[in-house]
N, C-alpha and C positions, 0 to 999 in steps of 0.2 A: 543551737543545733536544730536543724531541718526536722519538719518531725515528716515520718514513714507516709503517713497517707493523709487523706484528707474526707471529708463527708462530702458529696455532693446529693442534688435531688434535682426531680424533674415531674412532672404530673403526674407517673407510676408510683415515683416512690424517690429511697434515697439508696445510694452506693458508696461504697469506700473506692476510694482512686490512688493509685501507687500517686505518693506527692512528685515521682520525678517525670513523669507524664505532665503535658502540657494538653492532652486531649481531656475529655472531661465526660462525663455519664451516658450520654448520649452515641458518643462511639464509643462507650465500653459496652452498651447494648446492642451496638452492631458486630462488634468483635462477641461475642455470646451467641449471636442469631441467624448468622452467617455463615455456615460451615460449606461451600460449592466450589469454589476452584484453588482455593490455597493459594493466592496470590494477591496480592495486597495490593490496595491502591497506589502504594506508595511502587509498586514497581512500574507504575505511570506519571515518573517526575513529573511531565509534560502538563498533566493533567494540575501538579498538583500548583505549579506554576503558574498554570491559566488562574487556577484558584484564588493565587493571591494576585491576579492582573484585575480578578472583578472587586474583590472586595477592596483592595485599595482605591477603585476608583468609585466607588461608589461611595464609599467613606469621603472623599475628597467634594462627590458631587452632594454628598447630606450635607458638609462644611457650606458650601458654598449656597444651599439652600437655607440657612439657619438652621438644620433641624438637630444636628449634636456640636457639642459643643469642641473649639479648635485644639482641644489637652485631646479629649476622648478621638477625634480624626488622626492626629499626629501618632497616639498610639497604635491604632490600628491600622494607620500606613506602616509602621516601624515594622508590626508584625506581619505585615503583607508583605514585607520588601524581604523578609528571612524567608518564607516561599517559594519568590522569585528569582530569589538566591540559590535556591532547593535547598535549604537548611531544613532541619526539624522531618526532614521524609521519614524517619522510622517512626514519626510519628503520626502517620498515617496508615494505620493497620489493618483495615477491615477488607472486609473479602469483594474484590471486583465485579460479581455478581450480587446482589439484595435487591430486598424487596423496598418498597418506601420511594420510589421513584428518582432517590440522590439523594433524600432527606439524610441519611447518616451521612454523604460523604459533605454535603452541605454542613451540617453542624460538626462537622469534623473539623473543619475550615475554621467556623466559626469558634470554638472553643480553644485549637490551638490559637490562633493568633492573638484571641481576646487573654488566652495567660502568658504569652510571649508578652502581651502590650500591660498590664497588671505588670511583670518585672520589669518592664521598661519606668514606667509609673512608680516605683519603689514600691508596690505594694507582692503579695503571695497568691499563687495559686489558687484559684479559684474565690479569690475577694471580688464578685463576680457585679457586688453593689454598686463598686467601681468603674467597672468594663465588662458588659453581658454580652455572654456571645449570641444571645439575641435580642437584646433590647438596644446596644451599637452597633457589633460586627455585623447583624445582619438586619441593622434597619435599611428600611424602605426596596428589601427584597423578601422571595420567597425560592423555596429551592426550585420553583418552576420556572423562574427566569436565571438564578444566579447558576444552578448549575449545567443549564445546557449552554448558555454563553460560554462558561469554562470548556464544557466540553466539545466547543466548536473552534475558541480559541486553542485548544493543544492541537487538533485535529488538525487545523491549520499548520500548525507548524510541522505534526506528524509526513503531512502528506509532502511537505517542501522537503523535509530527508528522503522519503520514498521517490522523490520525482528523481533527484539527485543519484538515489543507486541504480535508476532507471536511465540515467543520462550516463554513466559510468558504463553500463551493460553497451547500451549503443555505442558508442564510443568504441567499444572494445570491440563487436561486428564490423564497426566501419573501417578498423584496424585492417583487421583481417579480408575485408573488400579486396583493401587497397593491398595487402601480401599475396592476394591468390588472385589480381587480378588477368594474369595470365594461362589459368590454371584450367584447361579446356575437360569441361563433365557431358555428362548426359545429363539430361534434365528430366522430371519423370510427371506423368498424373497417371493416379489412381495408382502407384506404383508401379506402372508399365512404361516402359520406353517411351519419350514421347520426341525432344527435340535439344541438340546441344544447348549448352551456356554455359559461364565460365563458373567455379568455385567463387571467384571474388562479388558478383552478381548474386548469386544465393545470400551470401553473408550479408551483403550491402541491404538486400531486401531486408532481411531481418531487424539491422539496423534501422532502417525507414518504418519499418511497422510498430517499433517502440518508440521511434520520435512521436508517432501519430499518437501515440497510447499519453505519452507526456502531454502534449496539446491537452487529450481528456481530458485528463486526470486534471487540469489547470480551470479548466471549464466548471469542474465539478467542484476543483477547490471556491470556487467564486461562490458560488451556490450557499455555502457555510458560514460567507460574511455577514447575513444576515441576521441579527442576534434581536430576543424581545426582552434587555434591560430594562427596568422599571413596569413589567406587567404585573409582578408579583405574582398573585394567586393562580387567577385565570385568564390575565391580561386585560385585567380594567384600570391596573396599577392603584386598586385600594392601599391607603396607608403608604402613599408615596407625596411629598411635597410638588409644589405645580413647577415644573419645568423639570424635574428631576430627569424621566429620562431621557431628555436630548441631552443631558448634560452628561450625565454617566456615560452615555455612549461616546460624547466627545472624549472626555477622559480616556477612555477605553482606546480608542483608536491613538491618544498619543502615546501610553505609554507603552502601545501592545506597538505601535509601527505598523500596523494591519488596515486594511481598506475594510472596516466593520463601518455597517450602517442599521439606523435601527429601521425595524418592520413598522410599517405603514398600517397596519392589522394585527396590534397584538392579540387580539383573542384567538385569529388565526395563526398565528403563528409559536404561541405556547402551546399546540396541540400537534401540530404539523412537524412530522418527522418526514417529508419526502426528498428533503435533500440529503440525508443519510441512505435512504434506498438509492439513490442517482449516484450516490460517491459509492457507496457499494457494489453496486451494477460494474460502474468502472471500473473500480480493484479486480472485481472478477473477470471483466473482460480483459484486463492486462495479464492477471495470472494463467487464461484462457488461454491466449496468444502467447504467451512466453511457454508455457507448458508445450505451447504446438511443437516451437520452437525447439523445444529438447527433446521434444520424439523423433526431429528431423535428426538432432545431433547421435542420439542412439542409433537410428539407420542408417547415414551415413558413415559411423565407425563401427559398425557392424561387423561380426567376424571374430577375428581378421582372414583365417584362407575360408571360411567357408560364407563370407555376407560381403557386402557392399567393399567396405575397406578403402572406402574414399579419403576420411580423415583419421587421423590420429587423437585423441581425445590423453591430456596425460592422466598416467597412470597414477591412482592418489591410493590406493593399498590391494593386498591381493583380494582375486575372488572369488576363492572358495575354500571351505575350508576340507574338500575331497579332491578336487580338479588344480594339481597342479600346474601352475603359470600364467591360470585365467586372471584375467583385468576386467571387472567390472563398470561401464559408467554410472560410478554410482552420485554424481556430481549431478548431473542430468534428471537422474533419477529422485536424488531430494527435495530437487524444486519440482518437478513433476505432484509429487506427495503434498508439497506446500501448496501448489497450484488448487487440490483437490481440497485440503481444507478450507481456503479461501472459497471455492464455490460452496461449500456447506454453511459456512457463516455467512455465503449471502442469505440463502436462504433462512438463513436463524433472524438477521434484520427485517426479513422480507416478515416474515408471521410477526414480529415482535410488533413493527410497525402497522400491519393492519389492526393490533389487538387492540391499540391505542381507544379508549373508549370518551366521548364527549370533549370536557373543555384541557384532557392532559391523558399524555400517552404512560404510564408507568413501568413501560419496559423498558425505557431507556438507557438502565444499566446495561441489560445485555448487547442492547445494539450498543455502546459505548464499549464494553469488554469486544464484541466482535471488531468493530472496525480496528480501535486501537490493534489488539491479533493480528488483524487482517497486513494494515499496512507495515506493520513490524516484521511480521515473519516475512512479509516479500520484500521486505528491505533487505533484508539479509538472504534472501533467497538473491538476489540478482547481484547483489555484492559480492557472494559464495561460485556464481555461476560465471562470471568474469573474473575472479582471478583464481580460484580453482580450475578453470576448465576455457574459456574463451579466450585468454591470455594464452596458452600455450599449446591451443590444438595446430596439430603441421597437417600437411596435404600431400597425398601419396599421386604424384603429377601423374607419373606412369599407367598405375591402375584405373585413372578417369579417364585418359587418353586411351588406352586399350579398350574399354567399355564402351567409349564412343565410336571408335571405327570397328567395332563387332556388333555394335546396333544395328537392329532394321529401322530403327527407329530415322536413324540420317536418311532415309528413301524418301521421307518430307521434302529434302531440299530440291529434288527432282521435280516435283510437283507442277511448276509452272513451264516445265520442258518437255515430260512426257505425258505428264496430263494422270489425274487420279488413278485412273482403272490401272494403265500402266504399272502405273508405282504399288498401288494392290498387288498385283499379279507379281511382282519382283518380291514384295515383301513377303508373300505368300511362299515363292519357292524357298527362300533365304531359311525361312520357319522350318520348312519342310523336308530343306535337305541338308541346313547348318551351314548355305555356302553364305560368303561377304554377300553384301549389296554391292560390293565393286567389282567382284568377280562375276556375279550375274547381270551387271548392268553394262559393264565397260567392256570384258573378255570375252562372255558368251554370247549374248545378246547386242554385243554393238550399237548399246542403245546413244549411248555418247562418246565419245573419245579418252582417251588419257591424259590431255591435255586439262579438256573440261572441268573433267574429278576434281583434276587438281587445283583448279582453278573456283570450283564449286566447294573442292571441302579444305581450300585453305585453312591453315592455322586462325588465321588476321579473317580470313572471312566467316567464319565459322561462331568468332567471337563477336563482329562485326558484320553481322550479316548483308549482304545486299541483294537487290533484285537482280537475276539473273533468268532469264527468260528463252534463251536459245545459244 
């Protein structure tokens, strides 16, 4: 029979360990000291995945160094490969905020796999003589190299789902380009009248300015390939065998599939978080830009008799719980809110990374909790935003088209016929006494013909604009 616990000890002291736990003292004193955001590393598979992407290859690359022996490599791949599997995540409990710079999530790593590879081995939990989760699992690293490489490896992969729900969103604007590409508006700045174009033109832009935000965001993924395996401490790579890390990093990049190269300067580069400011900047600049985006979808579904009422937004629950039959965008509005927190956590990256002091930055949890946040919730912000809301907003043709021939705004097109002051002076009355620009231009003032108009505010030219000059 299994007996209940087990003793383990560490330079503090000693603990009892429930025996069906494969983590071992070191994260039972981060699960104790951690009490900040109730959310456990483990609900960042990705992470815990990267985790056994380094230690397997670093086990494989000590193998191939001489420096442990091929029984102790082989277990510590076995138990690296249940990681990469994302097996054992609940066994990864401690709180996604602490202090220690990754040291708990590092020897989290290290002790589950090193008692997964112990039962691999026919031996027990914590017969640690065997397989140390730091004298194998985590020789020839330090949490200063093993776990920012981890955490640039999931980050990695984070960012390729986010680009994806980002391609999804566009997608779904350029959808709608193409359905409203007949769909004649007003076009507006600063909110005031300014010059036709079509509904499907709007959408399409929007489309185009999340393609560009992708580009970024790919830019910035690049940025993170660069990882400092084998620097260990402070990137002198004390306590690493000679060639170790070009070889871990070979490793690394086969069995990750990722374009990872190592830093040219590891001293620089185990201190240096500015690629997390640059990736952050970006998230915020795309939550920026998408948030724009959904203030635009708010006012143009404005209303409906009393605002814009250009588009249809569907109706996803009522909204109010006094005002019967109001529709809230509340679709719009939640990425709106997400947008906002995303520029707060840049900010939280932004201090975390100047605090960074000498040869290692030790806030790197939180910028790790923020970004991970970051690119999650806008993942599912723009996943939510296209097919709650993108996917099935319609177009009231009628009420663009009326807003447009009640413009003073179309008095623009005139411009190169009567000449500026003209067109002021037309615009001016129009304001002043509510008549058309075509009944002042055309009927009373015979400034052009009826033909002209027509010919000036065609459908097809209108959307299509061309020079017309007399």
């Amino acid at each position: 029979m299994e007996k209940k616990t087990r003793i383990e000890h560490d330079s503090l002291g000693e603990k009892e360990i429930d025996n069906t736990m494969f983590y071992g003292i070191q994260t039972l004193r981060a699960i104790e000291n951690f009490h900040i955001t109730g959310i456990p590393i483990s609900q960042e598979p990705l992470l815990i995945q990267a985790l056994g992407y380094v230690k397997k290859a670093a086990a494989m690359a000590n193998k191939d160094c001489g420096a442990i022996d091929s029984k102790i490599a082989e277990a510590i791949c076995f138990g690296s490969d249940k990681l990469i599997a994302l097996k054992y995540l609940d066994q990864f409990p401690s709180d996604m905020i602490q202090g220690g710079a990754g040291t708990s999530v590092n020897m989290n790593a290290n002790e589950v796999i090193a008692n997964i590879g112990l039962e691999y081995l026919g031996k027990e939990k914590g017969q640690y003589e065997f397989l140390h989760p730091n004298n194998h699992v985590n020789f020839s690293q330090s949490t200063n190299d093993a776990y920012p490489t981890a955490f640039r490896i999931a980050l990695y992969n984070k960012i390729n789902r986010f680009t994806k729900s980002m391609e999804a969103l566009s997608e779904s604007f350029e959808r709608k380009g193409k359905e409203f590409s007949r769909v004649l508006k007003m076009g507006r700045t600063q909110l005031q009248d300014a010059v036709p174009m079509t509904l499907g033109a709007e959408f399409n832009g929007w489309s185009t300015t999340i393609k560009e935000d992708i580009l970024r965001m790919r830019e910035a993924q690049n940025l993170i390939t660069e990882i400092n395996m084998g620097a260990t401490a402070i990137g002198t790579a004390i306590n690493t065998p000679k060639g170790y890390p070009e070889i871990v990093t070979r490793y690394l990049k086969e069995i990750t599939g990722m374009p990872l190269s190592l830093s040219e300067d590891l001293i620089e580069a185990t201190s240096d978080t500015g690629a997390y400011v640059q990736l952050s900047g970006t998230i915020k600049r795309c939550a920026v830009k998408i948030s724009k985006i959904c203030n635009d979808l708010r006012l143009l579904s404005s209303g409906p008799r009393t605002g814009l009422n250009e588009i249809n937004l569907p109706k996803m629950q009522p909204g109010s719980s006094i005002m019967p039959g109001k529709v809230n965008p509340v679709i719009p509005e939640v990425v709106n809110q997400t947008a906002y927190y995303v520029i707060g956590a840049d900010m939280t990256i932004t201090m975390a990374a100047e605090a960074g002091q000498l040869q290692l930055n030790v806030m790197e949890p939180v910028i790790g909790f923020s970004l991970f946040t970051m690119l999650t919730y806008m993942e599912n912000a723009c996943y939510t935003l296209q097919s709650k809301c993108v996917d099935g907003i319609t177009a009231n043709e009628d009420v663009c088209l009326r807003a447009v021939m009640n413009s003073i705004g179309i008095v623009t097109a005139l411009n190169p016929i009567l000449g500026y002051e003209t067109c002021a002076l037309i615009a001016k009355e129009a304001l002043a006494t509510g008549k058309s620009v075509h009944d002042i231009a055309v009927l009373e003032y015979h400034y052009i013909t009826q033909e002209k108009w027509e010919e000036i505010y065609s459908i097809e030219n209108m959307i299509h604009p061309v020079f017309i000059n007399s």
